[in-house]
SEZAGU-392495 format. One record per atom (N, C-alpha, C, O): x, y, z; residue in three letters. Coordinates in steps of 0.2 Angstrom, whole numbers, padded with zeros to 4 digits, always signed. Layout:
# SEZAGU-392495
XYZALA ...
This chain:
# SEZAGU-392495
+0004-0006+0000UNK +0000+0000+0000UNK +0004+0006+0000UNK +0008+0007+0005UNK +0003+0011-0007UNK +0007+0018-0006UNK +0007+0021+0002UNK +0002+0019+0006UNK +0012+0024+0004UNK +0009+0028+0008UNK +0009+0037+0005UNK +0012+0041+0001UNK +0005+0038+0009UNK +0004+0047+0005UNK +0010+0051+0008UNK +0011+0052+0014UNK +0013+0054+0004UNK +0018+0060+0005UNK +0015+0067+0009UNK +0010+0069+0009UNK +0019+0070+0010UNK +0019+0075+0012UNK +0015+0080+0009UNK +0010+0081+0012UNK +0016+0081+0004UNK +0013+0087-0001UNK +0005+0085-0004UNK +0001+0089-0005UNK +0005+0076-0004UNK -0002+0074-0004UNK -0007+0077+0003UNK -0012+0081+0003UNK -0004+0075+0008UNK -0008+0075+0015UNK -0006+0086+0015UNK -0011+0089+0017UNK -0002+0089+0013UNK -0007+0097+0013UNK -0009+0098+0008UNK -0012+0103+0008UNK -0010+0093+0001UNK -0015+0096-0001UNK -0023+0095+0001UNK -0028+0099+0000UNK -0022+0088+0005UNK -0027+0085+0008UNK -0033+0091+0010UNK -0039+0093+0009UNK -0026+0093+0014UNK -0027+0099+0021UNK -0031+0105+0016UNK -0037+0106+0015UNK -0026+0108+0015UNK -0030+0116+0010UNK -0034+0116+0006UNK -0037+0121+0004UNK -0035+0108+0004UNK -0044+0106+0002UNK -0049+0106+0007UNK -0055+0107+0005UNK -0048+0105+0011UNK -0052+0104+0016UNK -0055+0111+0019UNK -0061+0112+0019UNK -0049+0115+0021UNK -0048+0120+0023UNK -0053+0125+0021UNK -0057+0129+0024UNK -0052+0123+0012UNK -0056+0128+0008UNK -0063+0127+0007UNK -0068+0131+0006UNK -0063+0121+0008UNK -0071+0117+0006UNK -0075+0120+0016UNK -0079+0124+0017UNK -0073+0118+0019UNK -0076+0119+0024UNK -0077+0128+0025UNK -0082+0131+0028UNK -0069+0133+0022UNK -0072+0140+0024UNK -0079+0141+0017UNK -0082+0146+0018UNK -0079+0139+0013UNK -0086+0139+0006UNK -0093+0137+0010UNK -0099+0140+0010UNK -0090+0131+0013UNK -0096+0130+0016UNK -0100+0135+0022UNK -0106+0137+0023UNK -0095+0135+0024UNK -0095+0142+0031UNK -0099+0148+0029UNK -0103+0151+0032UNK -0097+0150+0025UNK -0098+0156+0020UNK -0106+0156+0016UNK -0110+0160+0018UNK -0106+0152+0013UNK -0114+0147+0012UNK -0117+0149+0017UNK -0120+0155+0018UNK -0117+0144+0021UNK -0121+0141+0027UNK -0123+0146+0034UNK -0129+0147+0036UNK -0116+0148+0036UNK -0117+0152+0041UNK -0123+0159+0042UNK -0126+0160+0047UNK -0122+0165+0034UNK -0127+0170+0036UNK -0134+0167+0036UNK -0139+0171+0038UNK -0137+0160+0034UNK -0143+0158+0032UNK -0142+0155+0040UNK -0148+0155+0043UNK -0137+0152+0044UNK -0140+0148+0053UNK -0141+0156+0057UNK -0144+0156+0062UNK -0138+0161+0054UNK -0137+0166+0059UNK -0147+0168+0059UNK -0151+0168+0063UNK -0147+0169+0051UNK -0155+0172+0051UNK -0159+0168+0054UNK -0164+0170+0057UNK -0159+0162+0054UNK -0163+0157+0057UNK -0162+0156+0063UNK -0167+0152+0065UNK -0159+0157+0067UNK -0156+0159+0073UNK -0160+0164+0075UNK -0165+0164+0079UNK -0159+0168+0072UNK -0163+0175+0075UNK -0170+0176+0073UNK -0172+0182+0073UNK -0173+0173+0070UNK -0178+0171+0068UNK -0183+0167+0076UNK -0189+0167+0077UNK -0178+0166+0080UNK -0184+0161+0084UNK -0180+0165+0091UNK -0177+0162+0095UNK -0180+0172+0092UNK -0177+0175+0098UNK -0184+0181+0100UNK -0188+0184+0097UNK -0182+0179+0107UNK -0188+0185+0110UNK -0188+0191+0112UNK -0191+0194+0116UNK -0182+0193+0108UNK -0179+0201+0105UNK -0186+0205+0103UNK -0192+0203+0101UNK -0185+0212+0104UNK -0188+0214+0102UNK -0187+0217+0094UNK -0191+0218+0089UNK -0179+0218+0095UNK -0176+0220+0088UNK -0172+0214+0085UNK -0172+0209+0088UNK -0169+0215+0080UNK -0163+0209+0076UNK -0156+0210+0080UNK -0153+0215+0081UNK -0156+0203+0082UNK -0152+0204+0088UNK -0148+0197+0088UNK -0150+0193+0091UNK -0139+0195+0084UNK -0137+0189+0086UNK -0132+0188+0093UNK -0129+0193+0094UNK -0131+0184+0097UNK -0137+0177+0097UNK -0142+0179+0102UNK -0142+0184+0106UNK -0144+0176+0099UNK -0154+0179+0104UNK -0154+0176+0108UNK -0151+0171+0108UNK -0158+0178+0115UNK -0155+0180+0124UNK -0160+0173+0125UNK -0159+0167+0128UNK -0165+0174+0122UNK -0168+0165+0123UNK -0170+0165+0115UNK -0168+0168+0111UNK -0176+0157+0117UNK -0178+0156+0110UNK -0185+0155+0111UNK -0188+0153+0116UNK -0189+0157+0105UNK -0196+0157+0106UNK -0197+0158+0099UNK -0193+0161+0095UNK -0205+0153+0097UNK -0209+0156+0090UNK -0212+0161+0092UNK -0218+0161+0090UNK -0212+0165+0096UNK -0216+0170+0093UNK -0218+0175+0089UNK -0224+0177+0088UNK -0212+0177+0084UNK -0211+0181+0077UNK -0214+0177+0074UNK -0219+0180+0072UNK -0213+0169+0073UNK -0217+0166+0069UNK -0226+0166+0069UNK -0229+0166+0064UNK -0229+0167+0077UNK -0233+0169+0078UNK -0235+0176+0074UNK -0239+0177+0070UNK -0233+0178+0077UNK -0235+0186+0074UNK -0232+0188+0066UNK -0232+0193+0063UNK -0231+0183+0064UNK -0229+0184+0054UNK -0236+0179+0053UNK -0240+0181+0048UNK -0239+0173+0057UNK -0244+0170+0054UNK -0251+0173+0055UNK -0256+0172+0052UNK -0250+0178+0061UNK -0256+0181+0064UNK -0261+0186+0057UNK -0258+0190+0055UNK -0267+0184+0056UNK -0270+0187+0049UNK -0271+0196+0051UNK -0271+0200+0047UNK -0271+0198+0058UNK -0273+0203+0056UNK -0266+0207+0056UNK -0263+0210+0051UNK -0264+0206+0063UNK -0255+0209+0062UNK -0249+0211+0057UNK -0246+0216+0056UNK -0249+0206+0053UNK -0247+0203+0048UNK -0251+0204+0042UNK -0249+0200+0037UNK -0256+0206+0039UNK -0261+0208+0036UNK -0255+0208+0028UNK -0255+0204+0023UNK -0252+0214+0029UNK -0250+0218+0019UNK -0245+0212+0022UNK -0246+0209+0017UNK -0241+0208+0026UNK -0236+0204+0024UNK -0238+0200+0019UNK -0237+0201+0013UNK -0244+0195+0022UNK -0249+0192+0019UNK -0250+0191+0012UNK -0249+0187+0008UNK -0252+0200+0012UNK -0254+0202+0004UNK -0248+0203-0001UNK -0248+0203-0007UNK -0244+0204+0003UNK -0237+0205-0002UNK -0236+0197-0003UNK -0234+0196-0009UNK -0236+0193+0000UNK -0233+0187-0001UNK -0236+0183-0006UNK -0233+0179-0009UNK -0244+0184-0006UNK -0248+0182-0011UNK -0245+0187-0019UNK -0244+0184-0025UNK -0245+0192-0018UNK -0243+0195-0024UNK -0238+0190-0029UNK -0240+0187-0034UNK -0232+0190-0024UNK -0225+0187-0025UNK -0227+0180-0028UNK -0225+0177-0034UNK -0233+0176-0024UNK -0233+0168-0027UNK -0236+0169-0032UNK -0235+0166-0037UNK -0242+0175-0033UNK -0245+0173-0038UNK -0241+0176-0044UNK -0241+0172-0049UNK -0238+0182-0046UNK -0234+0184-0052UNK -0229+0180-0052UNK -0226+0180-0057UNK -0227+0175-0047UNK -0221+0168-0051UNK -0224+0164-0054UNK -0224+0164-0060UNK -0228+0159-0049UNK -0231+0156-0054UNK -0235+0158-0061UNK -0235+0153-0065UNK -0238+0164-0062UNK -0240+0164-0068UNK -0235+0167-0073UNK -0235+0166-0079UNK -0231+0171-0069UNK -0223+0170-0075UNK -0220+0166-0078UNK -0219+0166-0084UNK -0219+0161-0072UNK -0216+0154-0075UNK -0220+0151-0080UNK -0218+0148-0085UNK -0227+0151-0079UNK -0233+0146-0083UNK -0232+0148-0090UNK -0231+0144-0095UNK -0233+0156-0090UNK -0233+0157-0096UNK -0226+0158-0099UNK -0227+0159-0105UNK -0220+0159-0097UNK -0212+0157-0097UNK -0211+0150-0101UNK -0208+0150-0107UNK -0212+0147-0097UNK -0213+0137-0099UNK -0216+0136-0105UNK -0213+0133-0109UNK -0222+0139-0106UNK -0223+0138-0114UNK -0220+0143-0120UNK -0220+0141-0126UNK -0219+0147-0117UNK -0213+0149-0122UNK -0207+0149-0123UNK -0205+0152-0128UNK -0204+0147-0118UNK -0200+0146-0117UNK -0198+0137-0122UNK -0195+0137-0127UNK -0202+0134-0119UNK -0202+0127-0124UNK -0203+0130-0132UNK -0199+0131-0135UNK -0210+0131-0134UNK -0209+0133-0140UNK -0203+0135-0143UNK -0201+0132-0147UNK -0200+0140-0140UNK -0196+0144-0142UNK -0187+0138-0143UNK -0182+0139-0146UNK -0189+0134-0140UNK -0180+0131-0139UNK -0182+0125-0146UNK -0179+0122-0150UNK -0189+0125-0145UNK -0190+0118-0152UNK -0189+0119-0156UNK -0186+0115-0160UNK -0191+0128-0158UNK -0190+0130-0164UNK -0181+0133-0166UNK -0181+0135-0172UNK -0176+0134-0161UNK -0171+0135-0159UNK -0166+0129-0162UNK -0161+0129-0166UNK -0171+0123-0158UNK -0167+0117-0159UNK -0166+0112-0167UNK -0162+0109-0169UNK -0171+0114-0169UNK -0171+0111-0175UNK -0168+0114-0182UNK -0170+0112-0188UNK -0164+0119-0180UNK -0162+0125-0186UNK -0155+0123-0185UNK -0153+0122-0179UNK -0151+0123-0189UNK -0146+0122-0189UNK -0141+0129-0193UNK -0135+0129-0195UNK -0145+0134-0194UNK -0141+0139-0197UNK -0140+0145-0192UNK -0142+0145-0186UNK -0137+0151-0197UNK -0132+0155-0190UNK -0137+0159-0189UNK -0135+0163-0185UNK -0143+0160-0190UNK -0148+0164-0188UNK -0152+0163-0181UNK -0154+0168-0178UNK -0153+0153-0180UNK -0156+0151-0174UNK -0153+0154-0170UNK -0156+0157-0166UNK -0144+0154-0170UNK -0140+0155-0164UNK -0142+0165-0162UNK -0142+0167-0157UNK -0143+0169-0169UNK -0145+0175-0167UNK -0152+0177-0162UNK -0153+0181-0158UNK -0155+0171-0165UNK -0162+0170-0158UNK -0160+0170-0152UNK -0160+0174-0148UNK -0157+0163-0153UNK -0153+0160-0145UNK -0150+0165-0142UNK -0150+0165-0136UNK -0148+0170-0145UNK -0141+0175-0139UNK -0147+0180-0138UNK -0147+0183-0133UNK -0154+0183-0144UNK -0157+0185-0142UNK -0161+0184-0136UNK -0163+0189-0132UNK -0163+0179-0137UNK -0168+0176-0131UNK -0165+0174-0124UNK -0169+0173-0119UNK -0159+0174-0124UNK -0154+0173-0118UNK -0150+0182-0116UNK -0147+0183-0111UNK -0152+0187-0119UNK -0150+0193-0117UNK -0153+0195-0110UNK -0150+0197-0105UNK -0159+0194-0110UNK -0159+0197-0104UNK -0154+0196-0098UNK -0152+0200-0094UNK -0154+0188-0098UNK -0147+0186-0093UNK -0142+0191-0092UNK -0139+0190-0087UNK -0139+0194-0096UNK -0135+0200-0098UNK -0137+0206-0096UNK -0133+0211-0096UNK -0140+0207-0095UNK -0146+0215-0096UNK -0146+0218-0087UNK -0150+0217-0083UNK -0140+0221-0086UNK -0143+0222-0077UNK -0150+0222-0074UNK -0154+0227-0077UNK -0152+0219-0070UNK -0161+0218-0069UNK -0162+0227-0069UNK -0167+0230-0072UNK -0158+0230-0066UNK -0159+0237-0062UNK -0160+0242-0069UNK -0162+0248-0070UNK -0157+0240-0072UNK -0158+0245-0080UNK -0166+0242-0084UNK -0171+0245-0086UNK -0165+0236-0084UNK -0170+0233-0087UNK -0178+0237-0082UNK -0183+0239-0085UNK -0178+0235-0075UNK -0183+0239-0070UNK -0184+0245-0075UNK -0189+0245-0079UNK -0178+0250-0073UNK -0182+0257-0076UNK -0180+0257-0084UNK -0180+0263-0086UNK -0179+0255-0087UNK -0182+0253-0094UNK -0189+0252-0095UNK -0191+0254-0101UNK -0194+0248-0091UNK -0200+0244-0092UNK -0204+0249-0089UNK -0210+0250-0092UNK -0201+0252-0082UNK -0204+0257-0081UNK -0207+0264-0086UNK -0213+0265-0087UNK -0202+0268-0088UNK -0203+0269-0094UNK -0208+0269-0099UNK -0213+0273-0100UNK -0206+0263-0101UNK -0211+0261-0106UNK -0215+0260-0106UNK -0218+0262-0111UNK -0217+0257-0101UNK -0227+0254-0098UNK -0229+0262-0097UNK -0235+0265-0099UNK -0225+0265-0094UNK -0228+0275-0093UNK -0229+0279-0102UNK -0233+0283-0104UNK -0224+0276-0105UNK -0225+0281-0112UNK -0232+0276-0114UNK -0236+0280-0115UNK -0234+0271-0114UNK -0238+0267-0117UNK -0243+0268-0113UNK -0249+0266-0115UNK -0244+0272-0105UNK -0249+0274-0103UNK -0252+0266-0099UNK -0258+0265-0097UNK -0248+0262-0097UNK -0252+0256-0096UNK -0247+0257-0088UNK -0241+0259-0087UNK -0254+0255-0083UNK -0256+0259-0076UNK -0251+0252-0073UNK -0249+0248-0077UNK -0249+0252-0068UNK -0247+0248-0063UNK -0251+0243-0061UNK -0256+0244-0058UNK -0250+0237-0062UNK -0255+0230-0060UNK -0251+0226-0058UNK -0245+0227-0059UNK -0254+0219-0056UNK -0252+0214-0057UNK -0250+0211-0062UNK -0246+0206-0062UNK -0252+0212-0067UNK -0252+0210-0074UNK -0246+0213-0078UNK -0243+0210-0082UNK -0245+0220-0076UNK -0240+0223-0075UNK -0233+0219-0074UNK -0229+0216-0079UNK -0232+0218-0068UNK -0228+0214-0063UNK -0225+0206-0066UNK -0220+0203-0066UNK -0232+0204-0069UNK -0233+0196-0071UNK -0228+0200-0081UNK -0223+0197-0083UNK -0230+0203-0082UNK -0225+0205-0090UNK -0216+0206-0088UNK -0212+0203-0090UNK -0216+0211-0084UNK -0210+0212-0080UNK -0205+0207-0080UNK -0199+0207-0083UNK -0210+0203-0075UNK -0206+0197-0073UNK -0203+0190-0077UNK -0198+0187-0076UNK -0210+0191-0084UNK -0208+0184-0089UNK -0202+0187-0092UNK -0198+0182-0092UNK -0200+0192-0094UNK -0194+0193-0098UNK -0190+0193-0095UNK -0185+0190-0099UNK -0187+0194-0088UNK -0181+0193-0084UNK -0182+0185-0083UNK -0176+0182-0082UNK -0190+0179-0082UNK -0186+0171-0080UNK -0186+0168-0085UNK -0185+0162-0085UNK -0189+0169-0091UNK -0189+0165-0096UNK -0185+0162-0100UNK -0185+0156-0103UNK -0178+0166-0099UNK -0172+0163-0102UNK -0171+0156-0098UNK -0168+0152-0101UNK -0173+0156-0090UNK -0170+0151-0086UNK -0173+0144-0090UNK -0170+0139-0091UNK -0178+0147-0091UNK -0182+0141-0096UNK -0178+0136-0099UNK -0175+0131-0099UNK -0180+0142-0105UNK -0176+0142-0111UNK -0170+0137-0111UNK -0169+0131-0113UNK -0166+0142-0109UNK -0159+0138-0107UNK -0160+0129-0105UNK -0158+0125-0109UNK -0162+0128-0100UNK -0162+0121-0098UNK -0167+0116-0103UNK -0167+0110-0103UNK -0170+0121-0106UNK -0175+0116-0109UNK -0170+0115-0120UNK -0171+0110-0124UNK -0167+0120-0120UNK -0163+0119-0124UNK -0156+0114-0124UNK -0154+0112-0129UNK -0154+0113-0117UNK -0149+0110-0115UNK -0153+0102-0117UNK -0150+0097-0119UNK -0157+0102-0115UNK -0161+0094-0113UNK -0162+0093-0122UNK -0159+0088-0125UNK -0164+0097-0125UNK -0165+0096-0133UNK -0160+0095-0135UNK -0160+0091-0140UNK -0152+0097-0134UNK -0146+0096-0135UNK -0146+0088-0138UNK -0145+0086-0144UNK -0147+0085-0130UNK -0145+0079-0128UNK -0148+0072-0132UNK -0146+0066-0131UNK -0156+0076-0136UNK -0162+0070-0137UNK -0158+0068-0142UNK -0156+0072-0146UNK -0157+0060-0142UNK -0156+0055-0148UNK -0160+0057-0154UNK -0166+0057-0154UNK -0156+0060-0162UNK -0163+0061-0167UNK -0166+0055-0169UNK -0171+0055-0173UNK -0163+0050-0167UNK -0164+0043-0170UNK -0171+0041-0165UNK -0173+0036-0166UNK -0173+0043-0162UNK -0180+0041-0156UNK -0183+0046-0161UNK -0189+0044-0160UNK -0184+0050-0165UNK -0189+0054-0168UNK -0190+0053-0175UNK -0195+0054-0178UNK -0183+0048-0178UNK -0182+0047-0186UNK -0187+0040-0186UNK -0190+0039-0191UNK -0187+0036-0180UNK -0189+0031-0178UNK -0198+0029-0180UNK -0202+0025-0183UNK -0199+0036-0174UNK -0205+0038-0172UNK -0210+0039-0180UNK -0216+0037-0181UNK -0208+0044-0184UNK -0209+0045-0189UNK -0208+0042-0194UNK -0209+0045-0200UNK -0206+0035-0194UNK -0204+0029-0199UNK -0208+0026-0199UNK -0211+0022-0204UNK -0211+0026-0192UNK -0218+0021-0190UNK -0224+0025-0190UNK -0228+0022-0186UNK -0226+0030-0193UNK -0232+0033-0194UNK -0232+0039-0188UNK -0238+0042-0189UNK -0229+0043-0183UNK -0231+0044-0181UNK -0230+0052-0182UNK -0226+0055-0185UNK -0236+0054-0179UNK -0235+0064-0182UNK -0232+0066-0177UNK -0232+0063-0171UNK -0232+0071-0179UNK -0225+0077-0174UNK -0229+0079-0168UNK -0225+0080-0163UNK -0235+0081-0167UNK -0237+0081-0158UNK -0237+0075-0156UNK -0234+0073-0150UNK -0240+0070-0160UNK -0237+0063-0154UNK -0231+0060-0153UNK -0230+0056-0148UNK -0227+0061-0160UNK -0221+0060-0157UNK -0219+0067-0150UNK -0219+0065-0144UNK -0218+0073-0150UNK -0218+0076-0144UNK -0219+0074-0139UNK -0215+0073-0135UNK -0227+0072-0137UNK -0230+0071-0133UNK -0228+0064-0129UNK -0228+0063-0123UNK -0227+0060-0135UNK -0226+0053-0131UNK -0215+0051-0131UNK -0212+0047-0128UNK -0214+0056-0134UNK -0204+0054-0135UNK -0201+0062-0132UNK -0198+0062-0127UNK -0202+0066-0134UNK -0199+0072-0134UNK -0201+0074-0127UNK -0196+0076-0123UNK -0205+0075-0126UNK -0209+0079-0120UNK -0206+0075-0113UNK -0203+0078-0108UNK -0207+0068-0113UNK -0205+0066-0106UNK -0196+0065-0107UNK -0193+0065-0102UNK -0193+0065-0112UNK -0186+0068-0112UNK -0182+0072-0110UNK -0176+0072-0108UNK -0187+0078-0111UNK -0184+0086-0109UNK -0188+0085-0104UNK -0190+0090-0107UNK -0193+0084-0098UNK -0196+0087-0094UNK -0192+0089-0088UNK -0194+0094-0083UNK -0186+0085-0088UNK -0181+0087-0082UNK -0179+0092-0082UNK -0179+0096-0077UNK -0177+0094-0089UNK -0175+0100-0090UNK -0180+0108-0090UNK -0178+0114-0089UNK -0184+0106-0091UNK -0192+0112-0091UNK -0192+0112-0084UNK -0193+0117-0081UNK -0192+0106-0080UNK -0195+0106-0072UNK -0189+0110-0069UNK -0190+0114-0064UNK -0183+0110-0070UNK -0176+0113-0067UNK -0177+0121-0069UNK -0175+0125-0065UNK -0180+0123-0076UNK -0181+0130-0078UNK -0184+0131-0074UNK -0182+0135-0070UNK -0191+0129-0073UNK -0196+0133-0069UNK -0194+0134-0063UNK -0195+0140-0060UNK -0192+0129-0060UNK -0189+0129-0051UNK -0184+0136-0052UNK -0185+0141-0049UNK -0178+0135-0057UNK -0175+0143-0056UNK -0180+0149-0058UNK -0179+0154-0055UNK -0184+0149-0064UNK -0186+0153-0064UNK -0192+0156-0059UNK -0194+0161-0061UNK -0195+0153-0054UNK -0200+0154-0049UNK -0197+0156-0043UNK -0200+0159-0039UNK -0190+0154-0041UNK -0184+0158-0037UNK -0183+0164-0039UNK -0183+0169-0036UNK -0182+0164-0043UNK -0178+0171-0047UNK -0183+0176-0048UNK -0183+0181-0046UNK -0188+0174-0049UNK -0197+0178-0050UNK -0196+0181-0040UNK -0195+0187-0038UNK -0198+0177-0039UNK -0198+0178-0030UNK -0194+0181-0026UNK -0196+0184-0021UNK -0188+0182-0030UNK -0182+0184-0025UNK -0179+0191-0030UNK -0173+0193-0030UNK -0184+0194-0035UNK -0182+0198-0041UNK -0184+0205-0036UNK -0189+0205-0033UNK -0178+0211-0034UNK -0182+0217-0032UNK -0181+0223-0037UNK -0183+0229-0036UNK -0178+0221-0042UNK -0177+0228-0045UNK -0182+0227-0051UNK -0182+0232-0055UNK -0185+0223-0053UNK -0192+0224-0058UNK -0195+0226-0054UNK -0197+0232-0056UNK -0199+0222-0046UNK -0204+0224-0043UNK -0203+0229-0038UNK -0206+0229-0033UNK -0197+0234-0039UNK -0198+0240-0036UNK -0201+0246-0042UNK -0204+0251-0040UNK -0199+0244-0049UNK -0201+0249-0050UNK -0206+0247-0053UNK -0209+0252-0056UNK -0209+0241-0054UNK -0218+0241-0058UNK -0223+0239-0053UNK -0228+0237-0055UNK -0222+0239-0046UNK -0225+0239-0041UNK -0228+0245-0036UNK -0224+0249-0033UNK -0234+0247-0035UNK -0237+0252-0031UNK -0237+0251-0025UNK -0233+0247-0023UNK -0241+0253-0021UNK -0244+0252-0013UNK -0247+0244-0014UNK -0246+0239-0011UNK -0252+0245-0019UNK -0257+0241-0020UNK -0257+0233-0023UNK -0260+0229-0023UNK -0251+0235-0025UNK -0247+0229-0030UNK -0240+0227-0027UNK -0236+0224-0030UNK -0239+0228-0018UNK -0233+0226-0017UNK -0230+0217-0015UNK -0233+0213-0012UNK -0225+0217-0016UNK -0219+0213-0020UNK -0220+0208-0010UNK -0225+0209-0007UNK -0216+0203-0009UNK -0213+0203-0003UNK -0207+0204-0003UNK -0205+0205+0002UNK -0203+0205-0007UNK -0194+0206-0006UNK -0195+0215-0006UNK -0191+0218-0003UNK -0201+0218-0009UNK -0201+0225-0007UNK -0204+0228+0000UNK -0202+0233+0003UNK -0208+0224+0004UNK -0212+0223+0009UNK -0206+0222+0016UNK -0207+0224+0022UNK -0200+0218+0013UNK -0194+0218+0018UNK -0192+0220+0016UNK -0196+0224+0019UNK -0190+0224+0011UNK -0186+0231+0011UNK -0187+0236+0015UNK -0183+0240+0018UNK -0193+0237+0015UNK -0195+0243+0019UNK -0196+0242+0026UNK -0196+0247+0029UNK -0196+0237+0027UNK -0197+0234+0036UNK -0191+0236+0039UNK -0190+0240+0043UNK -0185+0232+0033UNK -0177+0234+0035UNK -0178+0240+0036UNK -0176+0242+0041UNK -0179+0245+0032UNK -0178+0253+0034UNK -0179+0254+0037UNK -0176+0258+0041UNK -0187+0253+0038UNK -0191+0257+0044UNK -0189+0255+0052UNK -0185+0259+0055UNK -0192+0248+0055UNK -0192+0247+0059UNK -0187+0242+0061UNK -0185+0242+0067UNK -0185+0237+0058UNK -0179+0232+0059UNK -0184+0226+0063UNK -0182+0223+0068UNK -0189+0227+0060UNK -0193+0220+0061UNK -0191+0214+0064UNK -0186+0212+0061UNK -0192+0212+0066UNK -0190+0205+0069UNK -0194+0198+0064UNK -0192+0192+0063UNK -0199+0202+0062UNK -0202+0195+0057UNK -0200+0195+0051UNK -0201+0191+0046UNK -0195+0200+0051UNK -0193+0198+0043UNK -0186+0193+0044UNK -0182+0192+0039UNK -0184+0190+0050UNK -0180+0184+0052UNK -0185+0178+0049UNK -0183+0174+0045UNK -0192+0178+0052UNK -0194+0175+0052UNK -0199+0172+0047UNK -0202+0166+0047UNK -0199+0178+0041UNK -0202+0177+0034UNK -0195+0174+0029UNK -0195+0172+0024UNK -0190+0174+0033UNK -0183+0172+0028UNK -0183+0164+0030UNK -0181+0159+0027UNK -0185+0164+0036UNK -0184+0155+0038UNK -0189+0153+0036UNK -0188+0147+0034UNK -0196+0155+0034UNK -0200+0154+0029UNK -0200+0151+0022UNK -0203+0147+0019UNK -0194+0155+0020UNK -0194+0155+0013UNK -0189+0150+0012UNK -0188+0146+0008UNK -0183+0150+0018UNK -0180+0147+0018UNK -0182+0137+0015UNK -0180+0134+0010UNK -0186+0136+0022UNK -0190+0131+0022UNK -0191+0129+0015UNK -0187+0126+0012UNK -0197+0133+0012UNK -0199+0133+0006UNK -0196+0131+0000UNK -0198+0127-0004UNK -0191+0134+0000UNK -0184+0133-0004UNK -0181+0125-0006UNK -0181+0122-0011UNK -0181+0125+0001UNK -0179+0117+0004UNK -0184+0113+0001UNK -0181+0108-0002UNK -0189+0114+0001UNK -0196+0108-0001UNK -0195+0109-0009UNK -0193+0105-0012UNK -0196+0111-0010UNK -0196+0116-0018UNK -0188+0112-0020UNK -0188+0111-0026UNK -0183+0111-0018UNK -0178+0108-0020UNK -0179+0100-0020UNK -0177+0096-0024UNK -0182+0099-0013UNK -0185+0091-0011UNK -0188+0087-0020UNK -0186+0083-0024UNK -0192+0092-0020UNK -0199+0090-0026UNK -0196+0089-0032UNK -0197+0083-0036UNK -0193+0095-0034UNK -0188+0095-0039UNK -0183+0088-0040UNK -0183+0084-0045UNK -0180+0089-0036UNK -0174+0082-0037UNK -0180+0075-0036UNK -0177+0071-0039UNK -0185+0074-0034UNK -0189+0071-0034UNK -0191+0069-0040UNK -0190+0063-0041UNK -0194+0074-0044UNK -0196+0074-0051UNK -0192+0074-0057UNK -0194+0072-0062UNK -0185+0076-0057UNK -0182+0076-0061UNK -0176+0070-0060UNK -0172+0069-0065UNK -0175+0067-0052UNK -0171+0062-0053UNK -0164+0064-0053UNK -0160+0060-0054UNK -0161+0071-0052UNK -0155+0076-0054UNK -0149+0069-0049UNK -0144+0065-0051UNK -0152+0070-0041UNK -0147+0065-0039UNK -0145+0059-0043UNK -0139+0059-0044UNK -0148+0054-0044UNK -0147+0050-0046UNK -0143+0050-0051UNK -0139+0045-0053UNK -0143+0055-0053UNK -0143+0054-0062UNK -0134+0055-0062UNK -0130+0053-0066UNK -0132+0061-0055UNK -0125+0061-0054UNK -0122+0058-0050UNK -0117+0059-0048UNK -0125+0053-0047UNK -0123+0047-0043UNK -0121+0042-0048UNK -0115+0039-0049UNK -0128+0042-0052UNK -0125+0034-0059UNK -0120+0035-0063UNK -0118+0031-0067UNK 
């Protein structure tokens, strides 16, 4: 049996070293919020003098917590229907990407992927702007247009990535045997790429959620955001539920990653 040298065991070491300050760095400002998330402080205070849910109490309480509420509904409802209608064109859009083999697809492709490029915060008061020159008022609907142009590329991308990879021989095959082009889709193509569509959505419904510089600027009183609802807590008052709306989200997160690897198999697939 080799023995290891010198130079193997500090590499060992400053591998170690570095993997653990990453992880540190990671991990640690997400224990400290959640730490102070369950403190019977009055203000944001680490380490907290005891521990208690009561922020939690008072973030779930309907009346207390009232505009959190409605901010947080804003927030689920303009992702999910970003992503929904994101996903379908986002899919369209790679099919028809995927199947062109000239330099023009590729001018789509870096079209369709600019916003990725685009600082959110220029793109906000850009859209701003524009929705103002074009006279169309602040809504949710607003918010839900906003938001599709900044997560679509997430889509896109992942779902182009998965088209990459599909064998054309499952579709030359498909179509040797009578079948037309939605059902080959439907029964070859679609459950191929869906890894990829279900990975886009997951980022794009994070990125929607966690987006503040579109919904600072296409958002009112009446239309606010929750990433804008904690901003202004942090200003105003230094809240204490907003520990406790991030341990929330955090959670959330967490499940929302469960489901995902769930459905798409992601471990496995880097295990095998």
């Amino acid at each position: 049996m080799q023995r290891s040298t010198f130079s193997d065991i500090t590499y060992k070491w400053a591998v170690g070293l570095l993997a653990g300050l990453g992880i540190l760095i990671l991990v640690g400002p997400v224990a400290i919020v959640i730490a102070t998330s369950f403190t019977t402080s009055q203000t944001l205070r680490f380490p907290p003098p005891e521990l208690s849910l009561r922020w939690y109490r008072e973030l779930f309480d309907p009346v207390r917590s009232a505009q959190i509420h409605i901010a947080a509904w804003n927030s689920v409802w303009v992702a999910f229907c970003a992503t929904a209608v994101g996903m379908v064109l986002s899919v369209l859009a790679a099919l028809a990407v995927a199947r062109v083999s000239r330099p023009s697809a590729r001018l789509l492709e870096a079209g369709f992927l600019s916003p990725l490029v685009l600082p959110t915060l220029s793109y906000g008061l850009a859209a701003l702007m524009f929705f103002s020159v074009m006279g169309i008022r602040p809504s949710l609907n607003l918010l839900i247009a906003g938001h599709l142009v900044v997560i679509a590329p997430f889509i896109f991308r992942t779902t182009l990535a998965s088209l990459t990879q599909l064998d054309p021989g499952l579709l030359e095959a498909s179509q040797s045997l009578g079948a037309s082009r939605l059902y080959a889709f439907r029964r070859i193509t679609l459950p191929l790429i869906a890894p990829g569509i279900a990975a886009g959505c997951f980022l794009a419904f994070i990125s929607s959620m966690d987006n503040v510089p579109v919904s600072l600027f296409l958002s009112t009183a009446r239309t606010g955001m929750l990433p804008i609802r904690m901003w202004g807590m942090m200003e105003s008052t230094l809240d204490v539920r907003i520990a406790a709306i991030a341990g929330v989200l955090i959670l959330a997160t967490l499940v929302l990653m469960l489901v995902m690897d769930r459905l798409t198999g992601l471990t496995k697939r880097m295990s095998g």
